[in-house]
Residue frames as a rotation matrix with the C-alpha (Angstrom) as fourth column:
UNK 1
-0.114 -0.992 -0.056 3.05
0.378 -0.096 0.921 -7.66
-0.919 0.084 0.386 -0.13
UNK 2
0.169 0.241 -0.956 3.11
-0.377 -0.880 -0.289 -5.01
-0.911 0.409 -0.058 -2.58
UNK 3
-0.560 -0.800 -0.218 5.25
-0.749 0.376 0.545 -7.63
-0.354 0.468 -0.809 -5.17
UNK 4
-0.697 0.535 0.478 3.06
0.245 0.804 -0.543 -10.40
-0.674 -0.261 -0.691 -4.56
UNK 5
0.046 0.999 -0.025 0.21
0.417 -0.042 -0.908 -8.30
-0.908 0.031 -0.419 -5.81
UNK 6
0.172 0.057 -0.983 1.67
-0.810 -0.561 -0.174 -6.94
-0.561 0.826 -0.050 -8.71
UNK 7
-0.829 -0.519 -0.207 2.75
-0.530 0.612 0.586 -10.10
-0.178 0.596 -0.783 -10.02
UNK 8
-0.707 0.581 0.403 -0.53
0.321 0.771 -0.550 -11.58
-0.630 -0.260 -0.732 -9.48
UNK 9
0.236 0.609 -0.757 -2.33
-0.105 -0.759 -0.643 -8.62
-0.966 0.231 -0.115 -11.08
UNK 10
-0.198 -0.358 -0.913 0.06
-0.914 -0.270 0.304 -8.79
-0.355 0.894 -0.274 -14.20
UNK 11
-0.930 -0.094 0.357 -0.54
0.015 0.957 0.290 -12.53
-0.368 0.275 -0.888 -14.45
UNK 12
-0.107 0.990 0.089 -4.26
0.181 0.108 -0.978 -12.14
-0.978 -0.089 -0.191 -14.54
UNK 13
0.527 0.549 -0.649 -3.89
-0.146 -0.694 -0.705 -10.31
-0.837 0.466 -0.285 -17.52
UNK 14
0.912 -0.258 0.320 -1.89
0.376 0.839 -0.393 -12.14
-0.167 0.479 0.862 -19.19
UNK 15
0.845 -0.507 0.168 1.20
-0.438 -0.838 -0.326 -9.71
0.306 0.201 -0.930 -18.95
UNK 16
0.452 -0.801 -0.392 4.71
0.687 0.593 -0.421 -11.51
0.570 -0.079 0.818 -18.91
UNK 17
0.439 -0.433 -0.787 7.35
0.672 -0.423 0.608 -9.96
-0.596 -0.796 0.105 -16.92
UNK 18
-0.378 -0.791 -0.480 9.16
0.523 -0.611 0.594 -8.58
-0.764 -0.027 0.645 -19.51
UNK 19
-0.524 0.666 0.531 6.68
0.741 0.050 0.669 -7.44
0.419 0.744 -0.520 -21.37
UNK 20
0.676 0.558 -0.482 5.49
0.736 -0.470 0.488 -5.43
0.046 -0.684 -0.728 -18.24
UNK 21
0.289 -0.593 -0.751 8.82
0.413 -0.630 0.657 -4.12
-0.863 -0.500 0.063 -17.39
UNK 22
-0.702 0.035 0.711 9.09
0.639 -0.410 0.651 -2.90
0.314 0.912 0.266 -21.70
UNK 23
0.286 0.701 0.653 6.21
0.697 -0.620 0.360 -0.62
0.657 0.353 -0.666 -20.85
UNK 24
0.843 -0.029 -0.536 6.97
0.526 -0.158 0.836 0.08
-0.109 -0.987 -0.119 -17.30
UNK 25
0.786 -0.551 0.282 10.41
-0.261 -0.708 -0.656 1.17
0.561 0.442 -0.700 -18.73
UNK 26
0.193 -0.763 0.617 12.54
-0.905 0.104 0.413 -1.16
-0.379 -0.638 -0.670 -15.87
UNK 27
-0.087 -0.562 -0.822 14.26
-0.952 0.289 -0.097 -3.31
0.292 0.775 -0.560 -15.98
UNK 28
0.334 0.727 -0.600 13.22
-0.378 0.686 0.622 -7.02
0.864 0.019 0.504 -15.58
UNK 29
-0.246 -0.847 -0.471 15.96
0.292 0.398 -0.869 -8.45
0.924 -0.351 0.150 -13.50
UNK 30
-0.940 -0.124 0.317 15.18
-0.115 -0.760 -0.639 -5.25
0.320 -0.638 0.700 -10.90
UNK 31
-0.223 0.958 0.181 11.64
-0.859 -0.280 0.428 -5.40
0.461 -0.060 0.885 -11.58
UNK 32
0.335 0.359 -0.871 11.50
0.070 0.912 0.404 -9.51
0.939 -0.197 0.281 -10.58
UNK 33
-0.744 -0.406 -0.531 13.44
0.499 0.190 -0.845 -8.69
0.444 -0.894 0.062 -7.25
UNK 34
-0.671 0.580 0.461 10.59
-0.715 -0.672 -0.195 -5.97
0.197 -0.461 0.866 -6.49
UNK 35
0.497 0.830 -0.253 7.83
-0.772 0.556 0.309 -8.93
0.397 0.042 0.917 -6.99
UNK 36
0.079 -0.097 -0.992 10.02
0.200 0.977 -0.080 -11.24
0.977 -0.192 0.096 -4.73
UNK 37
0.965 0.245 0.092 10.19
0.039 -0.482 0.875 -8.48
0.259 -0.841 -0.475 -1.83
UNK 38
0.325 -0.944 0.064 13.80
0.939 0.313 -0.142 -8.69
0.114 0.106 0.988 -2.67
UNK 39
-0.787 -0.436 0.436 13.71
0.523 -0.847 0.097 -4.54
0.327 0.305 0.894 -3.29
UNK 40
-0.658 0.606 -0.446 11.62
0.567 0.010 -0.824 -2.14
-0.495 -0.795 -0.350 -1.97
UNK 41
0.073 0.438 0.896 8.37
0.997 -0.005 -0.079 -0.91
-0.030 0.899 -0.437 -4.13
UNK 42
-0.290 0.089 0.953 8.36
0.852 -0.429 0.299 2.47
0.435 0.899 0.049 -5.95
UNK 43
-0.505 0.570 -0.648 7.11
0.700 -0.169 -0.694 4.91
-0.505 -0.804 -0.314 -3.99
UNK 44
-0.929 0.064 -0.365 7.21
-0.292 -0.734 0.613 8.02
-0.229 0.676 0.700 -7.00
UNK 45
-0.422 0.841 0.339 3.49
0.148 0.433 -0.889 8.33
-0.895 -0.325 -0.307 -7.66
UNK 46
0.335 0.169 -0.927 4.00
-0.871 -0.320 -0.374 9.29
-0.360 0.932 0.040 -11.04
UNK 47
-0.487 -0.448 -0.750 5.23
-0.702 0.711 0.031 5.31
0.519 0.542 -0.661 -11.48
UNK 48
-0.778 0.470 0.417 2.87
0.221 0.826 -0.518 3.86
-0.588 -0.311 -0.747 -9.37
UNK 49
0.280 0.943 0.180 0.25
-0.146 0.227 -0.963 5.19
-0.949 0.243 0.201 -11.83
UNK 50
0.147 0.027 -0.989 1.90
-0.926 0.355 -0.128 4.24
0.347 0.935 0.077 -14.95
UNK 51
-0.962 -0.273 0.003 2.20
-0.269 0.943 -0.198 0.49
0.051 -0.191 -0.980 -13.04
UNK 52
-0.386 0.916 0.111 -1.95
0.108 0.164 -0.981 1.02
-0.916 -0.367 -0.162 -12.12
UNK 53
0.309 0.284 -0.908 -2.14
-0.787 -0.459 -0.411 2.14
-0.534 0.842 0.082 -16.28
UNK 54
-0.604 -0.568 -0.558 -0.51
-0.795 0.474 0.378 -0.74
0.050 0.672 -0.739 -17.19
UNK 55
-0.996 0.083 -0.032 -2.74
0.087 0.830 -0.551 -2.74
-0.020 -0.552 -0.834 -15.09
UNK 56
-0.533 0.843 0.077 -5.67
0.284 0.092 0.955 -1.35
0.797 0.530 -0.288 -16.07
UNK 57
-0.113 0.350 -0.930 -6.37
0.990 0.122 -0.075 0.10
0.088 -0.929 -0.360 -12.66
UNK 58
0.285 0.478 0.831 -8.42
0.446 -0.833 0.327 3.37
0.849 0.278 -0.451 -12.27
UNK 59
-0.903 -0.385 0.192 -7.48
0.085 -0.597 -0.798 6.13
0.422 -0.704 0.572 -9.80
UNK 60
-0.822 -0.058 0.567 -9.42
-0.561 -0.093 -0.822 5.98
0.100 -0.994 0.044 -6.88
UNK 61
0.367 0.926 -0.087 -10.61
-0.711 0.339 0.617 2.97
0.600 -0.165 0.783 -6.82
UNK 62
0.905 -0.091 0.416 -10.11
-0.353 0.387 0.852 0.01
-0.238 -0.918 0.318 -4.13
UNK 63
0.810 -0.498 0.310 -7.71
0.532 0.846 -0.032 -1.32
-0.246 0.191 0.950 -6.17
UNK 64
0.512 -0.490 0.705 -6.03
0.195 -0.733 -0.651 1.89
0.836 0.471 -0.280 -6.64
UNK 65
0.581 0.042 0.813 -5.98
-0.780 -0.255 0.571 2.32
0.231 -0.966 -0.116 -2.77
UNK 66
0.915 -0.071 0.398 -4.64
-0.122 0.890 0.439 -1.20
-0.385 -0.450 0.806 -2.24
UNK 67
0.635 -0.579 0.511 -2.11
0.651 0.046 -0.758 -0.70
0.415 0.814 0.406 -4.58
UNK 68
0.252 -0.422 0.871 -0.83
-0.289 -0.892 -0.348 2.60
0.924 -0.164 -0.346 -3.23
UNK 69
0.557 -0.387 0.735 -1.19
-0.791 0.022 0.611 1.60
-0.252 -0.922 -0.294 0.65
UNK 70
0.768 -0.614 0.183 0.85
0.485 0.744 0.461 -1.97
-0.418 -0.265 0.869 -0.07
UNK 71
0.345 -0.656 0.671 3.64
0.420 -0.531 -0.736 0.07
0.839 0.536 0.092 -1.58
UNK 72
0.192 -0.575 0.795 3.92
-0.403 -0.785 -0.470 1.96
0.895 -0.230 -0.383 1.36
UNK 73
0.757 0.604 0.249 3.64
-0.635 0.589 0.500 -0.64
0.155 -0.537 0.829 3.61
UNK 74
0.766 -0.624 -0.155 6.26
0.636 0.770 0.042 -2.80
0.093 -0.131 0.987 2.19
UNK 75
0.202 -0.736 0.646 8.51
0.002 -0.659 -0.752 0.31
0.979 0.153 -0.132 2.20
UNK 76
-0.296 -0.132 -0.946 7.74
0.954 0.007 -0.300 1.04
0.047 -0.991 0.124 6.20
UNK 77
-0.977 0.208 0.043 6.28
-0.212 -0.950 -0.231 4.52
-0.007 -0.235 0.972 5.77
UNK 78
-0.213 0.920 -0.328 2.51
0.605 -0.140 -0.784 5.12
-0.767 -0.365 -0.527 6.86
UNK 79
0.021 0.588 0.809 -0.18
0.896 -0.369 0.245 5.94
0.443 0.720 -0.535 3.59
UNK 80
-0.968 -0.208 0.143 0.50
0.211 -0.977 0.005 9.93
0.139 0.035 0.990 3.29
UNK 81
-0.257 0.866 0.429 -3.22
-0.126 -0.470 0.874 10.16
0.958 0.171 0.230 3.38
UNK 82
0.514 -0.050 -0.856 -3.01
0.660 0.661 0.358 8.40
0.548 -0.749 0.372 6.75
UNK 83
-0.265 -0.672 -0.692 -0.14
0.959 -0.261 -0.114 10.19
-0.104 -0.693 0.713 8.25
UNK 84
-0.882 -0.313 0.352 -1.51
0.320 -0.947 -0.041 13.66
0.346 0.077 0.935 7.08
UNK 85
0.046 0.956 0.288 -4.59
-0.082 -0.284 0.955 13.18
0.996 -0.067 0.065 9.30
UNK 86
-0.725 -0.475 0.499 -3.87
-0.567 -0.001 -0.824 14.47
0.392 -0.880 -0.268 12.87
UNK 87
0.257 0.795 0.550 -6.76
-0.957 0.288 0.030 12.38
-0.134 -0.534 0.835 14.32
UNK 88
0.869 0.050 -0.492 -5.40
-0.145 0.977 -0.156 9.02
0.473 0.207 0.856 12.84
UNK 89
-0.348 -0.880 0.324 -1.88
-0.081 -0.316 -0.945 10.22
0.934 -0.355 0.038 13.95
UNK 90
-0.363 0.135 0.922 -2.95
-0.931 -0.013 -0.365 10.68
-0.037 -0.991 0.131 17.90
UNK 91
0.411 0.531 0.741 -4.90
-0.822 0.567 0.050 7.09
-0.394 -0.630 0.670 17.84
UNK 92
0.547 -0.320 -0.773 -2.05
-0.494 0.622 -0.607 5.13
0.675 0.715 0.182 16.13
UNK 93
-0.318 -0.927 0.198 -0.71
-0.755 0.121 -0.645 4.52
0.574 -0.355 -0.738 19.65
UNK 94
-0.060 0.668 0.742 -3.46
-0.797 0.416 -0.439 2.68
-0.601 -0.617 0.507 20.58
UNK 95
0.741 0.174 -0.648 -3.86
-0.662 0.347 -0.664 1.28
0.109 0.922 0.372 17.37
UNK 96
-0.628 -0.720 -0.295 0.10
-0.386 0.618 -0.685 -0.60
0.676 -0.317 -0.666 18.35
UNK 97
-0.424 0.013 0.906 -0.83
-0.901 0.094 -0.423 -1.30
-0.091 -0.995 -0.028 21.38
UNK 98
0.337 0.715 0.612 -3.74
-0.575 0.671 -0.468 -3.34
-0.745 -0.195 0.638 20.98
UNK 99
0.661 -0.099 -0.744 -2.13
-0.473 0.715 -0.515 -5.11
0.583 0.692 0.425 17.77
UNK 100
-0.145 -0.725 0.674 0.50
-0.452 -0.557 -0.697 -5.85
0.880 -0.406 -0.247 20.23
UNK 101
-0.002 0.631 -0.776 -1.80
0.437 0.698 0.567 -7.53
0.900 -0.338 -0.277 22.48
UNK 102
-0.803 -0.510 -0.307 -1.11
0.557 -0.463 -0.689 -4.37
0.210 -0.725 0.656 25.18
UNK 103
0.144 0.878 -0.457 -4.15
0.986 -0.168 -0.011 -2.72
-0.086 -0.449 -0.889 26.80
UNK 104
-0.436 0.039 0.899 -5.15
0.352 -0.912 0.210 0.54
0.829 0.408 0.384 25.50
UNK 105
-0.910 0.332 -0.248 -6.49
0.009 -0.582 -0.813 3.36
-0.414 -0.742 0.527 28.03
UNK 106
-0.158 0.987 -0.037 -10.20
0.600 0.066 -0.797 4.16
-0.785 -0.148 -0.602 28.29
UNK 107
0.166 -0.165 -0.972 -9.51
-0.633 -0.774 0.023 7.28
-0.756 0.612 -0.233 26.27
UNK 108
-0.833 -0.523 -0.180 -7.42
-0.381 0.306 0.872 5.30
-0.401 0.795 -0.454 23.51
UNK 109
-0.805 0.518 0.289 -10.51
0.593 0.712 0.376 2.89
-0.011 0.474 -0.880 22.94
UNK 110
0.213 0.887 -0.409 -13.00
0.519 -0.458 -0.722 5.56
-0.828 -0.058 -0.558 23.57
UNK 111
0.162 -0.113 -0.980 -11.30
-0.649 -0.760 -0.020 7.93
-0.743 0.640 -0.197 20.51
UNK 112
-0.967 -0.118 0.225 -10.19
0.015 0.857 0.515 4.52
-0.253 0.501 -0.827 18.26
UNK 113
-0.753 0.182 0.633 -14.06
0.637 0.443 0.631 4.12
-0.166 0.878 -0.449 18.28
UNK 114
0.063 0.581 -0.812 -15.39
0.067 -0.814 -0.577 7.36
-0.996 -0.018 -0.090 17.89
UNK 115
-0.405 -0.764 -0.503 -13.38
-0.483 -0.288 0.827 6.96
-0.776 0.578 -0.252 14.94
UNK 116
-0.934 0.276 0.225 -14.99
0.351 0.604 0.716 4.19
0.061 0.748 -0.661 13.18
UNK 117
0.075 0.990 0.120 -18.54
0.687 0.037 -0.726 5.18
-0.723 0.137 -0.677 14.26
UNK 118
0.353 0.097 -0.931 -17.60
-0.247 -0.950 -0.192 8.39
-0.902 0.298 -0.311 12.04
UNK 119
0.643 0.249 0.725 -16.01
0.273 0.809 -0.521 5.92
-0.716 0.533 0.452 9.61
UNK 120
0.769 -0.629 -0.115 -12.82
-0.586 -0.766 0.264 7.38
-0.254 -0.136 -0.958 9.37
């Protein structure tokens, strides 16, 4: 949860809420419903890196990545880096399925792990 993790992140560092949301430029009230999953996070990527600047979190690193995909996550939209690769896009129906507990075709599981061996 995208909330969860910012609130943890800002604790670590000793960053109060309003103190965060003074740089961050929101407002606390708003900002504390975002870190209860009360609102959905940010998506503007020109405010998720001044939240990853506040946090001390470098572009592209895991924690940059984790950041970005739980954002879109808690929103309901599929990581843009994700959705703008037609190969992940054709084995996301397998991908349901099998979370699901529904039996993928040969094919599905044969392209699923063609995928990882290629580490995709």
């Amino acid at each position: 949860m995208f909330g969860k993790l910012i609130k943890e992140m800002r604790l670590q560092r000793n960053l109060g809420l309003r103190d965060f949301c003074r740089r961050l430029g929101e407002d606390a009230s708003n900002w504390s419903k975002i870190e209860r999953g009360l609102m959905p996070p940010p998506q503007n990527r020109q405010k998720l890196g001044k939240i990853a600047s506040i946090l001390e979190i470098r572009p592209d690193t895991e924690e940059w990545n984790n950041l970005i995909d739980q954002a879109s996550i808690d929103a309901g939209i599929i990581p843009k880096d994700l959705i703008s690769d037609k190969e992940v896009l054709n084995a996301l129906p397998a991908f349901f399925r099998t979370i699901r507990s529904e039996k993928p075709s040969a094919e599905e599981l044969d392209m699923v792990i063609e995928r990882i061996r290629k580490g995709v």
